[in-house]
KOLBADO-649732 format. One record per residue (C-alpha): residue in three letters; x, y, z. Coordinates in steps of 0.2 Angstrom, whole numbers, always signed. Last residue first. Example, Ala and Ser with C-alpha at 12.3 -4.5 7.8 and 13.67 -1.06 7.14 Angstrom:
BEGIN
SER	+68	-5	+36
ALA	+62	-22	+39
! end
This chain:
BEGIN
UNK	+57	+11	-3
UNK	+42	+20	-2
UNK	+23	+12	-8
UNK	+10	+27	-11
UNK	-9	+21	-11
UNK	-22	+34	-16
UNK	-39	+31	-9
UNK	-55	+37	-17
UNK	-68	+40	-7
UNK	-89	+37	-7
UNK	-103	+39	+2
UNK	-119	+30	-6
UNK	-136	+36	+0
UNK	-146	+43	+11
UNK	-139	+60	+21
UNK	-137	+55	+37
UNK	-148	+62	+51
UNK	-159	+76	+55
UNK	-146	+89	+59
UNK	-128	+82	+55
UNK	-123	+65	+64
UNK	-112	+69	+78
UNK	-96	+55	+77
UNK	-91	+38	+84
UNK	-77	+32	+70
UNK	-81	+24	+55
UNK	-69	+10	+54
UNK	-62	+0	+37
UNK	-50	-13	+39
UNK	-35	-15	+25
UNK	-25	-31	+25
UNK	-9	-33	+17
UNK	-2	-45	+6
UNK	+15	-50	+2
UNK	+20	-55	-16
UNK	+36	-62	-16
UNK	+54	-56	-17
UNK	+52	-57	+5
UNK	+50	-34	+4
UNK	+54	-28	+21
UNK	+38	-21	+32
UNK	+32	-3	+38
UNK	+15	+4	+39
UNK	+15	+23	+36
UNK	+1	+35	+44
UNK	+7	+46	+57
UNK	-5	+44	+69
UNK	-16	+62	+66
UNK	-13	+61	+46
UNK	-22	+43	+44
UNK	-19	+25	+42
UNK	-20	+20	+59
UNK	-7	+1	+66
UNK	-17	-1	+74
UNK	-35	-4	+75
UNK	-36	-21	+82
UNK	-43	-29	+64
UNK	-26	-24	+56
UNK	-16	-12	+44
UNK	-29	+0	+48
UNK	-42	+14	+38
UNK	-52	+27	+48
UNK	-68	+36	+42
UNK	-79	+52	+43
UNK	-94	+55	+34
UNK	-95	+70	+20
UNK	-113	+76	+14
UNK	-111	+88	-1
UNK	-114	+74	-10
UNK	-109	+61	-5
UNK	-92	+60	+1
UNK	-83	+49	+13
UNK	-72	+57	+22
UNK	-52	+54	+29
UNK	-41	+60	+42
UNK	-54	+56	+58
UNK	-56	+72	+67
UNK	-61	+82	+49
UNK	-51	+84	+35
UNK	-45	+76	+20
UNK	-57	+71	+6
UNK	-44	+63	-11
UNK	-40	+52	+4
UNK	-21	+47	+6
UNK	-15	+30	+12
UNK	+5	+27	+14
UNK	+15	+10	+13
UNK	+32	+11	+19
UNK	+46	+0	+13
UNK	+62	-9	+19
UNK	+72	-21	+5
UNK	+76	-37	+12
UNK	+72	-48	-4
UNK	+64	-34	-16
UNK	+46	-29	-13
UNK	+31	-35	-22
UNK	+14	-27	-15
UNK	-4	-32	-12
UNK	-16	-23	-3
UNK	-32	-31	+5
UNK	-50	-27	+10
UNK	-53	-32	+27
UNK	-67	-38	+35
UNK	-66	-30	+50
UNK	-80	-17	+47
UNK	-84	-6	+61
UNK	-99	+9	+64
UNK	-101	+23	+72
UNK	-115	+37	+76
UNK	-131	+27	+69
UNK	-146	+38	+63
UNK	-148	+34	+45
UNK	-145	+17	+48
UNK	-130	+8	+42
UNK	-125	-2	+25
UNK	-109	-10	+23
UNK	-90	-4	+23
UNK	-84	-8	+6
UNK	-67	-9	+3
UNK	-61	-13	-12
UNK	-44	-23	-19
UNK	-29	-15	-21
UNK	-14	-25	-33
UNK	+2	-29	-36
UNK	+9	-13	-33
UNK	+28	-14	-34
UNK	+43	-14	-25
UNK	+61	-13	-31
UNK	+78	-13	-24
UNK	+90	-12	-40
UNK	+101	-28	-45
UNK	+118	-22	-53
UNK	+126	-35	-67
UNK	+143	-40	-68
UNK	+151	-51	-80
UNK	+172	-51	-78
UNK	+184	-51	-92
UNK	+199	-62	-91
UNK	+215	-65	-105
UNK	+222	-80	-111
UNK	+236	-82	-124
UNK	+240	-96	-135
UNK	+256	-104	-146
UNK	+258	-117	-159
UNK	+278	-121	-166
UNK	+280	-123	-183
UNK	+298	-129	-184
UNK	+312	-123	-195
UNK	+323	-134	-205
UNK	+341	-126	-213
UNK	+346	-137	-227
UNK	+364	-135	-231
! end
């Protein structure tokens, strides 16, 4: 007696799962110059709204802060100009009507949610009404440099 087997064809089937975790970013894309103008030697204040602009990235959503910090803190208006030993005071906004300020005395932080594009963001440059020293302005080019901080 023949004994006939049979081949028989079998499978199994197991699952995985593919994850990945997406972390909120934001970025610098890019801070362009600001350049006030020229003034007179004896002139007390002095706007410029034409805006330099900041550029930044932010995840879809994601809530941010941008701060401004002058490497010349002090006086009544948060940040100087430098030249020399000659300092003239300035303010920096998010928009031509002056608010929100970019200073210690108002806090500082402008506040958006990132889109996942580029988003850009005007800065306008002010120089306050102040007492010019003795004799006037010192001539020449005042300077700052500006430290941009994005939080998220």
């Amino acid at each position: 007696m023949v004994l006939a087997t049979s081949a028989s064809a079998g499978t199994a089937t197991s699952t995985f799962q593919v994850s990945i975790t997406i972390d909120a970013s934001c970025s610098i894309v890019s801070a362009s110059n600001l350049n006030l103008g020229t003034i007179g030697g004896t002139s007390t204040a002095f706007s410029d709204f034409t805006p330099s602009t900041v550029t930044v990235n932010c995840s879809i959503g994601m809530p941010y802060g941008i701060t401004l910090a002058s490497a010349n803190t002090g006086g009544t208006t948060g940040f100087q100009m430098v030249n020399g030993t000659s300092l003239l005071g300035y303010q920096l906004y998010a928009n031509s009507f002056g608010n929100p300020q970019w200073d210690s005395s108002a806090g500082g932080t402008y506040s958006s949610s990132g889109t996942g594009a580029n988003q850009a963001i005007g800065v306008y440059g002010k120089i306050p009404a102040q007492a010019a020293p003795v004799g006037g302005w010192t001539v020449g080019t005042y300077s700052d440099t500006v430290t941009m901080t994005v939080t998220w």
